[in-house]
N, C-alpha and C positions, 0 to 999 in steps of 0.2 A: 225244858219245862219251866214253866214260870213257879216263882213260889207261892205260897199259898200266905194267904192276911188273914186278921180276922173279919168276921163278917160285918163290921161294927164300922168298918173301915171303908167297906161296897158303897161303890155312887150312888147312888138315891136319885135320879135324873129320869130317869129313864130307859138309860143305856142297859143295853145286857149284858150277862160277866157269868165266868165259867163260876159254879156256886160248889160244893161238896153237902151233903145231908144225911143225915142217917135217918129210916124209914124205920116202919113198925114193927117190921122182921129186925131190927137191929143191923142190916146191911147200908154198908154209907154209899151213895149215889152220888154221883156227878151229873152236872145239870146245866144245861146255858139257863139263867134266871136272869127276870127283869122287877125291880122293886116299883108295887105301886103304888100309890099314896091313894089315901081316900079321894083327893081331889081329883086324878088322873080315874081311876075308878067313875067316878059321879059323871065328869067329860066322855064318856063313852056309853051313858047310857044306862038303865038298867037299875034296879034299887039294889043299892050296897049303905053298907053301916061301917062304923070303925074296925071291926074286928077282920072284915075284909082286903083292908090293907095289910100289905107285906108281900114277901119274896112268893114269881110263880113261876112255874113253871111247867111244860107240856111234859106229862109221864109216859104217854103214848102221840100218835099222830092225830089224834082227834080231842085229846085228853087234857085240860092243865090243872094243875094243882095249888092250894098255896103253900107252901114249905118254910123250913127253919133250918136254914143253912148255918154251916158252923164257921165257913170258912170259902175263900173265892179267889180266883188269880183273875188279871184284865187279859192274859194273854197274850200281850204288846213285848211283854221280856221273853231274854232268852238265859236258858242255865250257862 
């Protein structure tokens, strides 16, 4: 298992990376997330504003969210 960074640390590119978060029940999730920038955001369409940027991710198969990850592995390491 790879270790875990902080989130502060995560590529901002666009790649996706295994994320951790803790939800409103107070249970921390695991998530594949991809950071979006406003720009990335604006490029696909759709009216968005700054508050819309940041980490998302699908909570269901139909579902995505934007979240605030605490913490994220790339997954390329091994223990």
């Amino acid at each position: 298992m790879a270790a875990r960074k902080p989130i502060d640390t995560a590529p901002k590119d666009g790649r996706k990376v295994q994320v951790y978060w803790i939800d409103a029940d107070g249970q921390e999730n695991e998530s594949i997330a991809q950071y979006r920038s406003l720009e990335r955001l604006k490029a696909a369409g759709g009216e968005w504003d700054e508050s819309d940027a940041g980490w998302w991710a699908f909570v269901d198969s139909d579902t995505q969210k934007r979240i605030t990850p605490h913490s994220w592995t790339s997954g390329d390491e091994e223990d």
